[in-house]
N, CA, C and O atoms as a Maestro MAE file, in Angstrom:
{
 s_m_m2io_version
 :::
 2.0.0
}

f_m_ct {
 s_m_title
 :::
 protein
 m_atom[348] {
  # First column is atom index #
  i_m_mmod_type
  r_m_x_coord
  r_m_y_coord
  r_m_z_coord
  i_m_residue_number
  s_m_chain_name
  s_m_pdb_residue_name
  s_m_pdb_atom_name
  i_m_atomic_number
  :::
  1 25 94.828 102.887 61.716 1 A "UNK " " N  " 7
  2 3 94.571 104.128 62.420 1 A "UNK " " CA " 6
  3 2 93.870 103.814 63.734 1 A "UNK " " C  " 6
  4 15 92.785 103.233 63.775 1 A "UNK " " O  " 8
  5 25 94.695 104.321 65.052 2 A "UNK " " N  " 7
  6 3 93.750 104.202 66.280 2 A "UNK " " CA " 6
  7 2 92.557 104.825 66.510 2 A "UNK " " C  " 6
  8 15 92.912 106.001 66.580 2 A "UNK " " O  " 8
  9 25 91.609 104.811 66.642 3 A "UNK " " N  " 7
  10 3 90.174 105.365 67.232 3 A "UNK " " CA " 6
  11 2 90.075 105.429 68.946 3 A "UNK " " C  " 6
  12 15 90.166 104.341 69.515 3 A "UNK " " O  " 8
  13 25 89.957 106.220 69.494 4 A "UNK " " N  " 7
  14 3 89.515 105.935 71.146 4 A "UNK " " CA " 6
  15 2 87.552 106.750 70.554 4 A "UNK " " C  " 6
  16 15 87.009 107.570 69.813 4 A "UNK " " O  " 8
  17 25 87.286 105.629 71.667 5 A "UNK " " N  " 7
  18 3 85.944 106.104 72.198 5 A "UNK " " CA " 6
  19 2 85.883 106.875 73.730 5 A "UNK " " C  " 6
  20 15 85.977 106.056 74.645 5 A "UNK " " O  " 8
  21 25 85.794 107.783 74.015 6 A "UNK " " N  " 7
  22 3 84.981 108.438 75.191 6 A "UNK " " CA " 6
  23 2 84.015 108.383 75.641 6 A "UNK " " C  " 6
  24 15 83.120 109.072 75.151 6 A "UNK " " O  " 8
  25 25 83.653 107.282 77.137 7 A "UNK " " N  " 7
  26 3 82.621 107.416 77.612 7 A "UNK " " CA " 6
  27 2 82.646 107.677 78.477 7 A "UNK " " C  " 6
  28 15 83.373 106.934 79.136 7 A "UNK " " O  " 8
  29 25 81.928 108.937 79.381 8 A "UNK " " N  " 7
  30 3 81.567 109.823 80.272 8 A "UNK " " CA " 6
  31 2 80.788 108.912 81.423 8 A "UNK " " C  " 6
  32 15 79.650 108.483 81.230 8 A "UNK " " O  " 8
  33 25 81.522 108.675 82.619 9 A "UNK " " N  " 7
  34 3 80.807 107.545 83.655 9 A "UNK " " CA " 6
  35 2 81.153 108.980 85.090 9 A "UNK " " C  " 6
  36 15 82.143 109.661 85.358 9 A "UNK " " O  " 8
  37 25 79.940 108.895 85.598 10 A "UNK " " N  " 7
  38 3 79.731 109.582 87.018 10 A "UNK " " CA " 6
  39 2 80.328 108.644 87.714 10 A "UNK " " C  " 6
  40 15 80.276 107.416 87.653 10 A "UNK " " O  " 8
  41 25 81.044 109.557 88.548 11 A "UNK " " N  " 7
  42 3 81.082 109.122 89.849 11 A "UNK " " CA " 6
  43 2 80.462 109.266 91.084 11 A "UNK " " C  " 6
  44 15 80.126 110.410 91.393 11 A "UNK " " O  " 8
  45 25 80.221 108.299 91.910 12 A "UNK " " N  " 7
  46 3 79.327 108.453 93.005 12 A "UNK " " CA " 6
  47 2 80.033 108.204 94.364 12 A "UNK " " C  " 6
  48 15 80.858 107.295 94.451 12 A "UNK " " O  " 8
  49 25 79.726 109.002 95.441 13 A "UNK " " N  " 7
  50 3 80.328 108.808 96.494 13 A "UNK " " CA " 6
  51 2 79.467 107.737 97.366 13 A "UNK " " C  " 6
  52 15 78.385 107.192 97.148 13 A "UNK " " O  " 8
  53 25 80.350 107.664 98.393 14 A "UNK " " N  " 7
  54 3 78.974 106.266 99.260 14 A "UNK " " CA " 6
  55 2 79.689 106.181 100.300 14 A "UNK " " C  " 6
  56 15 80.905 106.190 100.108 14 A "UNK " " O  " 8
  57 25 79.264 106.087 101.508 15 A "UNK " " N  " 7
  58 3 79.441 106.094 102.391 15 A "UNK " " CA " 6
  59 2 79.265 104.684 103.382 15 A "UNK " " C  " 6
  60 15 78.178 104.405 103.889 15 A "UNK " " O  " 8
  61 25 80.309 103.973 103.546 16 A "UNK " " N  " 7
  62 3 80.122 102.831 103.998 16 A "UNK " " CA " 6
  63 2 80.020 102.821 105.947 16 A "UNK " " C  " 6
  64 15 80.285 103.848 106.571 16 A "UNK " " O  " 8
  65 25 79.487 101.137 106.870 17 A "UNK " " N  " 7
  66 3 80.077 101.291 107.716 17 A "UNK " " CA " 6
  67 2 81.459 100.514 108.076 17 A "UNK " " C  " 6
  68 15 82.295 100.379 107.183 17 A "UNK " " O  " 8
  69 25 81.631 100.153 108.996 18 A "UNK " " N  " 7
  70 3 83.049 99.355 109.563 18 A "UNK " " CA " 6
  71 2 82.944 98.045 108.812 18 A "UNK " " C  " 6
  72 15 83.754 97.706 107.950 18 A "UNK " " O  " 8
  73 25 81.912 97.339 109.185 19 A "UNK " " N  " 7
  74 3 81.568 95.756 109.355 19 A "UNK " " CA " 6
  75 2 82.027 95.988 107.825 19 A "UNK " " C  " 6
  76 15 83.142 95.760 107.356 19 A "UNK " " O  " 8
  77 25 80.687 96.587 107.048 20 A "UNK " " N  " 7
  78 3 80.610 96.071 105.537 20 A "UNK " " CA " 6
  79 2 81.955 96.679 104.522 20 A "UNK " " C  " 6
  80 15 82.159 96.111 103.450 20 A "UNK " " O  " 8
  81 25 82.626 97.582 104.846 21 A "UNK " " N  " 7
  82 3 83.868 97.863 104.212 21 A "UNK " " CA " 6
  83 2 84.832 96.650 104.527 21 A "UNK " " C  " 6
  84 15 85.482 96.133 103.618 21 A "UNK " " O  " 8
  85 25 84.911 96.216 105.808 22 A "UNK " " N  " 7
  86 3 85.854 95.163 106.271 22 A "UNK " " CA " 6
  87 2 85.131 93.550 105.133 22 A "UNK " " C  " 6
  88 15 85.809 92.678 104.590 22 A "UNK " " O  " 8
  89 25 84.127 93.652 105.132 23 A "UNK " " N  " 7
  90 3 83.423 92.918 104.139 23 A "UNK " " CA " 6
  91 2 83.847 92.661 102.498 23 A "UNK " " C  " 6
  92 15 84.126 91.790 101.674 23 A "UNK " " O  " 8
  93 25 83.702 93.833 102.659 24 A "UNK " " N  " 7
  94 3 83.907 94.291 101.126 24 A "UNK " " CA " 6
  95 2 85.432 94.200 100.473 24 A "UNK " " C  " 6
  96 15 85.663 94.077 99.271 24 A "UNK " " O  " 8
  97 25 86.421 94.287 101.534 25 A "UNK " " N  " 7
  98 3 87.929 94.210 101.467 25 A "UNK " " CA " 6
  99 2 88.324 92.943 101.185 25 A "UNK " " C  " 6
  100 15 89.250 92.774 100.392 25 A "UNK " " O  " 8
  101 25 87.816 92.089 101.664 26 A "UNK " " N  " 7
  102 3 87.590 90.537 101.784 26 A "UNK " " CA " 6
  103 2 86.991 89.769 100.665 26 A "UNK " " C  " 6
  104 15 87.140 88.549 100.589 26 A "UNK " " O  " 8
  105 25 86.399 90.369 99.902 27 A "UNK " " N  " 7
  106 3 86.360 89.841 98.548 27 A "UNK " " CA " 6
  107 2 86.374 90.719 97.021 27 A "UNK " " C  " 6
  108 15 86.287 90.203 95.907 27 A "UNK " " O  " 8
  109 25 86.492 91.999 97.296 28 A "UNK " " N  " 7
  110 3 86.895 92.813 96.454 28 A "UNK " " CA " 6
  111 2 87.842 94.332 96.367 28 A "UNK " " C  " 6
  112 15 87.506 95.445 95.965 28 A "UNK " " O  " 8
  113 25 89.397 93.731 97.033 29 A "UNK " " N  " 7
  114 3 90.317 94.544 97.487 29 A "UNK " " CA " 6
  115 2 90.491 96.132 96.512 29 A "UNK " " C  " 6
  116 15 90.639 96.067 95.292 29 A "UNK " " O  " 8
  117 25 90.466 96.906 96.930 30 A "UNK " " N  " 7
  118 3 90.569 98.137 96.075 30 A "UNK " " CA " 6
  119 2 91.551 98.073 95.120 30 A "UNK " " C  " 6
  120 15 91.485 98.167 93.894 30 A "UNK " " O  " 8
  121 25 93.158 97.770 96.429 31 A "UNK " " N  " 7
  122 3 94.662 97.522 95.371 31 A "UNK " " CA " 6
  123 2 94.424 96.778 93.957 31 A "UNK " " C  " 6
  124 15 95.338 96.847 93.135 31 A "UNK " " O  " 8
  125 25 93.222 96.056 93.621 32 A "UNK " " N  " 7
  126 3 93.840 95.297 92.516 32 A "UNK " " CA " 6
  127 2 92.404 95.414 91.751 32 A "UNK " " C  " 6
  128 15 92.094 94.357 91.201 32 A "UNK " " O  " 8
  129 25 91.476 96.456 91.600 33 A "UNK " " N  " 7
  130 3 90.469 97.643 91.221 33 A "UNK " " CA " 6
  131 2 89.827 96.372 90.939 33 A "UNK " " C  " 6
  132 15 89.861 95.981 89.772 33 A "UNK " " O  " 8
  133 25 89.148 95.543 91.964 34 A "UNK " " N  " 7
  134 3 88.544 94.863 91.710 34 A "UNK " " CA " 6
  135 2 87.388 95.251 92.623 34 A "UNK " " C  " 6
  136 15 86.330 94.628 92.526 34 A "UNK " " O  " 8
  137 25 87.506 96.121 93.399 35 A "UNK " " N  " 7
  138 3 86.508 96.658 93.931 35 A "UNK " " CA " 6
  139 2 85.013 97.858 93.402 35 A "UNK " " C  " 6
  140 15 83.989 98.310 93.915 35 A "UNK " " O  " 8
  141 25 85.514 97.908 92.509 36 A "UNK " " N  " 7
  142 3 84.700 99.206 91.966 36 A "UNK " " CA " 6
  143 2 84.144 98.209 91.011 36 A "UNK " " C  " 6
  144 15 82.933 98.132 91.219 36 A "UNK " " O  " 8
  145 25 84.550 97.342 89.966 37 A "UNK " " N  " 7
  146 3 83.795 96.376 89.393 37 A "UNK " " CA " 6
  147 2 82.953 95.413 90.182 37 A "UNK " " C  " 6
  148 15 82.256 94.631 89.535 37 A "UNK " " O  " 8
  149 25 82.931 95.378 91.195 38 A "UNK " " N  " 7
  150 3 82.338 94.309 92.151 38 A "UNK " " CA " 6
  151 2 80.867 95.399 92.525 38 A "UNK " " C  " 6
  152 15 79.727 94.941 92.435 38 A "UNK " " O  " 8
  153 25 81.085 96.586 92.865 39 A "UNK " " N  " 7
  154 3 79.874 97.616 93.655 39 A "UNK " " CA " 6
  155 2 79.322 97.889 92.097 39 A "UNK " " C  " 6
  156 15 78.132 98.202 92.087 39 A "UNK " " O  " 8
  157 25 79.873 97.838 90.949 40 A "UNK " " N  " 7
  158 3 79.264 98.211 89.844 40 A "UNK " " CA " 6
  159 2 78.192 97.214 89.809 40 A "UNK " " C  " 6
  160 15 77.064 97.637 90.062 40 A "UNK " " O  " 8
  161 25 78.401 95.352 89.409 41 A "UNK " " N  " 7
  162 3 78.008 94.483 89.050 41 A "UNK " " CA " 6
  163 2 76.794 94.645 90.047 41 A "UNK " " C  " 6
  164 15 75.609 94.571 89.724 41 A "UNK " " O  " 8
  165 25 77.266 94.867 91.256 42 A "UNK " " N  " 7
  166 3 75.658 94.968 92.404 42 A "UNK " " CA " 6
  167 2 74.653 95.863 92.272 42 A "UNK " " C  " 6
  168 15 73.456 95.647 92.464 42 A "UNK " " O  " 8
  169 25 75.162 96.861 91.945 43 A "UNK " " N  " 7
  170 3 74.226 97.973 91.669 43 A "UNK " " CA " 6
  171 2 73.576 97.462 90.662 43 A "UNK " " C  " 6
  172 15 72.353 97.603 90.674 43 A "UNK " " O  " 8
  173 25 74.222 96.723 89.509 44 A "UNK " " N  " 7
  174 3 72.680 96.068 88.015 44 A "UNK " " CA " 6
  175 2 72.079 95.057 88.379 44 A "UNK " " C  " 6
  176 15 71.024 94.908 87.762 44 A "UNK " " O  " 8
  177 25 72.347 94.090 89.312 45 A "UNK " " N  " 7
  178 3 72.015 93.545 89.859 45 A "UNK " " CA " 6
  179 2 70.802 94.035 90.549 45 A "UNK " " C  " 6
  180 15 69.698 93.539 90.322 45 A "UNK " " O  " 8
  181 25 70.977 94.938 91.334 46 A "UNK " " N  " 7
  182 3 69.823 95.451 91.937 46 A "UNK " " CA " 6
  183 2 68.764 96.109 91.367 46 A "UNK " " C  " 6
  184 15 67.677 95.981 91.929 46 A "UNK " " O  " 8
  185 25 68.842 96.873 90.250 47 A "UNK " " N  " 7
  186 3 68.522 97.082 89.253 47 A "UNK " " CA " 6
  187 2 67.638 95.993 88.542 47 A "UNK " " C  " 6
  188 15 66.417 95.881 88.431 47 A "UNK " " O  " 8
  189 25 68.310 95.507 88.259 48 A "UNK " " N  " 7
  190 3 67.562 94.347 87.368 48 A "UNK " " CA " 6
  191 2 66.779 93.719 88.163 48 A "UNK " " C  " 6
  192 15 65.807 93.224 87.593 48 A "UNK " " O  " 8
  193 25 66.859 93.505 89.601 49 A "UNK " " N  " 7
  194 3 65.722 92.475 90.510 49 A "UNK " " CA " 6
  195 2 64.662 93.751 90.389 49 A "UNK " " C  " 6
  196 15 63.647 93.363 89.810 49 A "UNK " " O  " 8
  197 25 64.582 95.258 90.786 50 A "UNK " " N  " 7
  198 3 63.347 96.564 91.116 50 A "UNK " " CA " 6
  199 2 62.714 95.709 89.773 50 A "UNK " " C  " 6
  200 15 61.706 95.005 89.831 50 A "UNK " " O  " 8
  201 25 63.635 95.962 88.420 51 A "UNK " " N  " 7
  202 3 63.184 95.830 87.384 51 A "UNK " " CA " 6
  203 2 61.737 94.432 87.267 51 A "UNK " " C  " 6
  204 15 60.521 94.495 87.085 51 A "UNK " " O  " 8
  205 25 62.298 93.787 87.392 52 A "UNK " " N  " 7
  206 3 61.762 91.971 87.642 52 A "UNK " " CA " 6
  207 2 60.654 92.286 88.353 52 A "UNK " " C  " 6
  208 15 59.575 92.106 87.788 52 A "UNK " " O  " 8
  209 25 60.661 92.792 89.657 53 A "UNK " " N  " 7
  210 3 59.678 93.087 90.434 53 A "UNK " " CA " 6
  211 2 58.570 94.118 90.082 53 A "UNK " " C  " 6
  212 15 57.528 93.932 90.711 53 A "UNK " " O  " 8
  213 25 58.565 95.176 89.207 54 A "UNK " " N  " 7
  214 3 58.060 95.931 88.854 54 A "UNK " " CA " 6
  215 2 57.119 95.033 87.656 54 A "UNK " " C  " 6
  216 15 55.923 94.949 87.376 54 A "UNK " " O  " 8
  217 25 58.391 94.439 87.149 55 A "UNK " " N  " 7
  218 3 57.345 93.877 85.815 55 A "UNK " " CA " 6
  219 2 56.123 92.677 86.203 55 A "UNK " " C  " 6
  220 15 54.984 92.572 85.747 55 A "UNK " " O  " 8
  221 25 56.965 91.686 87.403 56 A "UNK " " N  " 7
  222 3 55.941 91.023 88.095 56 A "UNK " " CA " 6
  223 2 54.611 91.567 88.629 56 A "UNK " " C  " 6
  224 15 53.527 91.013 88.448 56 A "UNK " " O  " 8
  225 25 54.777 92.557 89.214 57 A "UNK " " N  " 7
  226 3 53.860 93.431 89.879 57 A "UNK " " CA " 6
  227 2 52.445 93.818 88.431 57 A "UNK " " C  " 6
  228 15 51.247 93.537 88.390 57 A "UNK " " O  " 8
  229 25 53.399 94.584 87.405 58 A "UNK " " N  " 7
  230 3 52.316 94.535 86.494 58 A "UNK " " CA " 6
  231 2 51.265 93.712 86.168 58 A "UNK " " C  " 6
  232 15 50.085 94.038 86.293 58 A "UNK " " O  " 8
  233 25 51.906 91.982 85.489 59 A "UNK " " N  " 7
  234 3 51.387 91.037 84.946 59 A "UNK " " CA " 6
  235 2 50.594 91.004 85.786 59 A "UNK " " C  " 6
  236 15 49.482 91.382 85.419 59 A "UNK " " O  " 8
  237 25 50.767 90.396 87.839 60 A "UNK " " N  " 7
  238 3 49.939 90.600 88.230 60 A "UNK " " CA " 6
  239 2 48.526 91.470 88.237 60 A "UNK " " C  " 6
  240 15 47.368 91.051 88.246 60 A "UNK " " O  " 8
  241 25 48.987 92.717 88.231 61 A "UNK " " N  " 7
  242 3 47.739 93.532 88.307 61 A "UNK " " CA " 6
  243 2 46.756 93.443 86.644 61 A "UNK " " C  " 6
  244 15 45.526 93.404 86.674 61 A "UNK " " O  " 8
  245 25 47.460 93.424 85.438 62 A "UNK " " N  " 7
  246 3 47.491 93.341 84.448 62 A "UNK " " CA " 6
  247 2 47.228 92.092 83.562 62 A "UNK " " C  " 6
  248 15 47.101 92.262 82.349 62 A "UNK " " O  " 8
  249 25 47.097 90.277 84.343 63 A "UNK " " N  " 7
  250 3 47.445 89.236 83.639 63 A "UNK " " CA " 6
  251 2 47.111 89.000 81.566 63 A "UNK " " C  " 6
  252 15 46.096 89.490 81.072 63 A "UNK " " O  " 8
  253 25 47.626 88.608 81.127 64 A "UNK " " N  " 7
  254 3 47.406 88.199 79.692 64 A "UNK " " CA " 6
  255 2 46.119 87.421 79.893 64 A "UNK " " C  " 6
  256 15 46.030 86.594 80.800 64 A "UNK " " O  " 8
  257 25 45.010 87.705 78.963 65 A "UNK " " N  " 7
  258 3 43.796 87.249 79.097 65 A "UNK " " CA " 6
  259 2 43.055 86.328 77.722 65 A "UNK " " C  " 6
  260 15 41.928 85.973 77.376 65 A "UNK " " O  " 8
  261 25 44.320 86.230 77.281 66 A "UNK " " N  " 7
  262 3 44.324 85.570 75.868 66 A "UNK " " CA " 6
  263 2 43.391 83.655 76.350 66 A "UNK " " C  " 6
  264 15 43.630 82.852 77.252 66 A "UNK " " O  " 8
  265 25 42.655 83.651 75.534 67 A "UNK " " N  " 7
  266 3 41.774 81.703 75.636 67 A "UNK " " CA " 6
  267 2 43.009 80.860 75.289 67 A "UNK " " C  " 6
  268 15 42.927 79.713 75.731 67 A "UNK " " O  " 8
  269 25 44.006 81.106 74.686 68 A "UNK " " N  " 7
  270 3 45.054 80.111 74.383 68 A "UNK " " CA " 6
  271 2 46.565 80.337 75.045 68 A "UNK " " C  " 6
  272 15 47.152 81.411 74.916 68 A "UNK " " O  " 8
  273 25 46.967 79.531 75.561 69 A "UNK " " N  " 7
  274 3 48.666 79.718 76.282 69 A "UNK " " CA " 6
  275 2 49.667 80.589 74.903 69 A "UNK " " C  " 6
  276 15 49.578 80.313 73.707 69 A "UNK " " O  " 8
  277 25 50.343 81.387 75.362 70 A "UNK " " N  " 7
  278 3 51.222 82.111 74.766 70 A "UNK " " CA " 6
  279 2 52.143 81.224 73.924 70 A "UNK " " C  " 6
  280 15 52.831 81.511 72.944 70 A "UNK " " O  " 8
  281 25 51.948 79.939 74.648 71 A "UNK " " N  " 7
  282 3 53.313 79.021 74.185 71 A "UNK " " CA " 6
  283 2 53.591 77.669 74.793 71 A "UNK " " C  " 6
  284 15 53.585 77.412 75.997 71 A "UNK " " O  " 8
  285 25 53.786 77.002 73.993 72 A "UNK " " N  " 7
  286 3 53.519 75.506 74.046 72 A "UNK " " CA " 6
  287 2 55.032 74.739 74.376 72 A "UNK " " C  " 6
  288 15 56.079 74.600 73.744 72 A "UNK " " O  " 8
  289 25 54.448 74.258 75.952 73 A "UNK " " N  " 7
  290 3 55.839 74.086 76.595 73 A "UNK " " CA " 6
  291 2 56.507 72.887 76.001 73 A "UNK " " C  " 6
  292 15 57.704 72.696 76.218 73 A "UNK " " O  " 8
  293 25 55.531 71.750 74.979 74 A "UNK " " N  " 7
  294 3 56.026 70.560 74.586 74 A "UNK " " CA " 6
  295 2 56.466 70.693 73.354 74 A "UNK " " C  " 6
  296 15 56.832 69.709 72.711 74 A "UNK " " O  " 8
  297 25 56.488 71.822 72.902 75 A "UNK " " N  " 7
  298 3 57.026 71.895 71.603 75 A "UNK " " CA " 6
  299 2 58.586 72.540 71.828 75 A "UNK " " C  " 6
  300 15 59.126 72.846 70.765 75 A "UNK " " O  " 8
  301 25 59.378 72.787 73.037 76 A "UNK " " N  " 7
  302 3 60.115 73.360 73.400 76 A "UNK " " CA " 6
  303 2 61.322 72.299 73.291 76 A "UNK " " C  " 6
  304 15 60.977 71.285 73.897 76 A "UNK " " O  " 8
  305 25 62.627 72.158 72.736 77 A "UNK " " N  " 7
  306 3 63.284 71.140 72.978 77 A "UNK " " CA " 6
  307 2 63.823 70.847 74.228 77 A "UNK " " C  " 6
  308 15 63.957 71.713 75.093 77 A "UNK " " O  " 8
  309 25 64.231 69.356 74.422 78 A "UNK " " N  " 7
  310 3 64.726 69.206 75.959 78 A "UNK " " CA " 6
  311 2 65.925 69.528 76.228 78 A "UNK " " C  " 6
  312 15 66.727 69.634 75.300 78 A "UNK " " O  " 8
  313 25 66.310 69.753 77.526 79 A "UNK " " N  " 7
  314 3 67.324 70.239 77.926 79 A "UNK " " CA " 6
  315 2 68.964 69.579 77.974 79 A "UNK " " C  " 6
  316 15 69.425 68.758 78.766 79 A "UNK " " O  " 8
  317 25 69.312 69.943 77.366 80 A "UNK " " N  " 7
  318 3 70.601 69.123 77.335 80 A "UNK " " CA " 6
  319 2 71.041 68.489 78.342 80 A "UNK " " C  " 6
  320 15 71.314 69.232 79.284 80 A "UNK " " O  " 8
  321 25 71.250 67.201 78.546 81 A "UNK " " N  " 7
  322 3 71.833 66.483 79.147 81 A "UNK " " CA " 6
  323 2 73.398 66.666 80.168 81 A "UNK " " C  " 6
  324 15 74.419 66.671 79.480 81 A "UNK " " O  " 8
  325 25 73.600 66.802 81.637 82 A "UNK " " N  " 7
  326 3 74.608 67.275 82.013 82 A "UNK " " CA " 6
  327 2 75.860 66.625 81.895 82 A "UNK " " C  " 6
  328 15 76.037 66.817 83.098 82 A "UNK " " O  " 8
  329 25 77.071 65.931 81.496 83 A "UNK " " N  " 7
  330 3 78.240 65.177 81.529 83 A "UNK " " CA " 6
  331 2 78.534 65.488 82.390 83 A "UNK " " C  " 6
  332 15 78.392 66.663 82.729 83 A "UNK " " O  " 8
  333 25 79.189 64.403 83.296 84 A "UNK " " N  " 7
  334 3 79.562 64.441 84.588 84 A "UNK " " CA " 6
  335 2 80.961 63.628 84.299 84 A "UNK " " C  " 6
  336 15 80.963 62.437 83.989 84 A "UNK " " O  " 8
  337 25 82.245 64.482 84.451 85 A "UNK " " N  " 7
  338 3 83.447 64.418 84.619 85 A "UNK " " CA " 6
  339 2 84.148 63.733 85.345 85 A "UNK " " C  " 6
  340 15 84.312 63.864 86.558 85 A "UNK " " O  " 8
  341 25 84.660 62.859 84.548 86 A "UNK " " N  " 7
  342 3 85.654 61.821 84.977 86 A "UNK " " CA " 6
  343 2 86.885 61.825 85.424 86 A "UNK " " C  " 6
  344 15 87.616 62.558 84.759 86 A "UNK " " O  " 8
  345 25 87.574 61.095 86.607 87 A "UNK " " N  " 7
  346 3 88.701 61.505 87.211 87 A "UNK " " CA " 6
  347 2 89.607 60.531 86.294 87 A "UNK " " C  " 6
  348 15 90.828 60.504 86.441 87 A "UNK " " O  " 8
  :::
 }
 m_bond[347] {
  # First column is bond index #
  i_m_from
  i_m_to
  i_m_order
  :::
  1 1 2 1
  2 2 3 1
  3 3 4 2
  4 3 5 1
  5 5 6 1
  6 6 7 1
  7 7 8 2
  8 7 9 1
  9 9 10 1
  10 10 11 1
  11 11 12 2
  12 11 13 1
  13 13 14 1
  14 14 15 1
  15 15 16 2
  16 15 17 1
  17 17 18 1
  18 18 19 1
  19 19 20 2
  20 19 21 1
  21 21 22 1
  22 22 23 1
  23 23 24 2
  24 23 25 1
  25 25 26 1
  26 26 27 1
  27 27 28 2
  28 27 29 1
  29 29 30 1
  30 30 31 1
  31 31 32 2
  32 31 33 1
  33 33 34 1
  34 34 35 1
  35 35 36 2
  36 35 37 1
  37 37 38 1
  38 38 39 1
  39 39 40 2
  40 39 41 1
  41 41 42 1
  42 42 43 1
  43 43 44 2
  44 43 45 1
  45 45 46 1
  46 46 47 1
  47 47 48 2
  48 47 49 1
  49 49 50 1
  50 50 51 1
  51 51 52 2
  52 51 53 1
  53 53 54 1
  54 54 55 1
  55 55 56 2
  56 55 57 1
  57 57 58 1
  58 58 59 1
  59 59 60 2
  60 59 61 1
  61 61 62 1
  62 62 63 1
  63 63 64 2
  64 63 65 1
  65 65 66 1
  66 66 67 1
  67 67 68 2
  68 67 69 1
  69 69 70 1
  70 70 71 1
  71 71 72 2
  72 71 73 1
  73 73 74 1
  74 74 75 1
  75 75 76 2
  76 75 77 1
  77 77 78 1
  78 78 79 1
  79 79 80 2
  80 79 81 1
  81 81 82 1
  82 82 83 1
  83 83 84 2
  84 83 85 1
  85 85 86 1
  86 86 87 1
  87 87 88 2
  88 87 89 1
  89 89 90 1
  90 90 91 1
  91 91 92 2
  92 91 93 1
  93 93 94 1
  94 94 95 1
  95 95 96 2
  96 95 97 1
  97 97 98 1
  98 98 99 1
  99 99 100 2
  100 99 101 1
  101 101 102 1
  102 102 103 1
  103 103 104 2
  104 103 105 1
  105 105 106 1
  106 106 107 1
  107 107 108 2
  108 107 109 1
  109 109 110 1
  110 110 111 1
  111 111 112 2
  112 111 113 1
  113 113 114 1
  114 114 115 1
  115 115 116 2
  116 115 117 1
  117 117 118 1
  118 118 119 1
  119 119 120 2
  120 119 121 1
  121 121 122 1
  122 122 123 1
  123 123 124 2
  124 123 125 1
  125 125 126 1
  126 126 127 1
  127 127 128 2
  128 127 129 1
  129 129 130 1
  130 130 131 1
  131 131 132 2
  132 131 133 1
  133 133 134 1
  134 134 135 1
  135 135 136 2
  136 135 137 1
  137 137 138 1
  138 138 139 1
  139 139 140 2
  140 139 141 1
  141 141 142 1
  142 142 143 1
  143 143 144 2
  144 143 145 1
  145 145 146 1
  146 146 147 1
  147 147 148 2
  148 147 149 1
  149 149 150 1
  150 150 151 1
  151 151 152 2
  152 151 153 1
  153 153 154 1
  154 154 155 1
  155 155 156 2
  156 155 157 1
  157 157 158 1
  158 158 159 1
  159 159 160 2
  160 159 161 1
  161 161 162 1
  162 162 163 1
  163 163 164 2
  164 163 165 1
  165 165 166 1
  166 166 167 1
  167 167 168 2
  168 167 169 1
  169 169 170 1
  170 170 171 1
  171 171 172 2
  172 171 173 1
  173 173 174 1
  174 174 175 1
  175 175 176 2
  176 175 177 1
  177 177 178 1
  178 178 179 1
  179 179 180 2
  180 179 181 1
  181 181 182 1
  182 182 183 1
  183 183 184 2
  184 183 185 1
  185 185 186 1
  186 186 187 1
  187 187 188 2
  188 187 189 1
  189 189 190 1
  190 190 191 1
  191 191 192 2
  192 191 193 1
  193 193 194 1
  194 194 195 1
  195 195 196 2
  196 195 197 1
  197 197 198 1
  198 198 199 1
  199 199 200 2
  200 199 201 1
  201 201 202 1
  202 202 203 1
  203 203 204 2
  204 203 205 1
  205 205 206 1
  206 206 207 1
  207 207 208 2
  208 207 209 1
  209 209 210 1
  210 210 211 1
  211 211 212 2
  212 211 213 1
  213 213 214 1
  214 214 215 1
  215 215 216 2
  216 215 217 1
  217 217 218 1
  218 218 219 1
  219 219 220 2
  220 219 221 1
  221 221 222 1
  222 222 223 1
  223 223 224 2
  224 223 225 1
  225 225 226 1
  226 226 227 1
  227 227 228 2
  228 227 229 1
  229 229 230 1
  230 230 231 1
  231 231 232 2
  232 231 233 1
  233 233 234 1
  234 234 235 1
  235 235 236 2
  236 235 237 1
  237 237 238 1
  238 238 239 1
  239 239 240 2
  240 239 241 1
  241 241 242 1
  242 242 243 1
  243 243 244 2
  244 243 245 1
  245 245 246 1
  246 246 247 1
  247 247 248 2
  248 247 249 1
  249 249 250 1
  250 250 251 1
  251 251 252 2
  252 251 253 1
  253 253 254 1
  254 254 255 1
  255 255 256 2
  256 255 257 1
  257 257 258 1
  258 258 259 1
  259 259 260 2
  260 259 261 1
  261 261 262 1
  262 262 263 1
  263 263 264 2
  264 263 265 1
  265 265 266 1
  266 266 267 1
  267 267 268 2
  268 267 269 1
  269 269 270 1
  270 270 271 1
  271 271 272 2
  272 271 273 1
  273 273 274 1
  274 274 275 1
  275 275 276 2
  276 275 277 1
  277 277 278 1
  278 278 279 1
  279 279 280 2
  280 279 281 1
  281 281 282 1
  282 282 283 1
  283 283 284 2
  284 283 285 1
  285 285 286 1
  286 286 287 1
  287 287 288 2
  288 287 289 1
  289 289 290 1
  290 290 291 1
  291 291 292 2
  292 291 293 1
  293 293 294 1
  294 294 295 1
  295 295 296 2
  296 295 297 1
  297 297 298 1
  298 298 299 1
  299 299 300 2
  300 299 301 1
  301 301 302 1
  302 302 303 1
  303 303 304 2
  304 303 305 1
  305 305 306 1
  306 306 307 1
  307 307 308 2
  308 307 309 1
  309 309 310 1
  310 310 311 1
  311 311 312 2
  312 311 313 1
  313 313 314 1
  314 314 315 1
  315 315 316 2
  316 315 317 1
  317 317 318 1
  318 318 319 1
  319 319 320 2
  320 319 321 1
  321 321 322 1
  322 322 323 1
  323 323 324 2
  324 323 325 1
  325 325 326 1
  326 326 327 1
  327 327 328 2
  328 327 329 1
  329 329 330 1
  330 330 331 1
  331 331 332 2
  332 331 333 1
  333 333 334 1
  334 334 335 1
  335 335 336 2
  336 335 337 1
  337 337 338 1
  338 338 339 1
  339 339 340 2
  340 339 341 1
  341 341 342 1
  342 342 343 1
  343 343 344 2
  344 343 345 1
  345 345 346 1
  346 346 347 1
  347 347 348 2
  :::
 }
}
């Protein structure tokens, strides 16, 4: 039995100028709706840095005042080793 889900996404208008539409054509052409996934990904992007910054901003004003480190960087395993590919 098929199921569809419905999810309800706004649309937003935006108003670009010359330069950055000619920009924007150039690596995320409308014809092949790779453009609207590209302004999506930026917008969480941007999002997520306010976010980062907001939370930085806290700790700052706020720091953890604990006598012992949260967490013990030598008990952390090491980082995997990179392989470097052979011709």
């Amino acid at each position: 039995m098929l199921q569809f889900i419905f999810i309800y996404v706004h649309q937003v208008i935006i108003e670009l100028d010359d330069a950055t539409i000619t920009r924007l054509n150039k690596v995320a052409p409308a014809r092949a709706r790779k453009r609207s996934e590209f302004i999506r990904e930026a917008i969480r992007r941007a999002l997520n840095e306010v976010l980062e910054r907001d939370m930085e901003r806290a700790y700052r004003e706020q720091p953890d005042r604990r006598a012992e480190p949260a967490f013990d960087a030598e008990t952390w395993e090491p980082a995997p080793k990179r392989r470097r590919r052979g011709r």
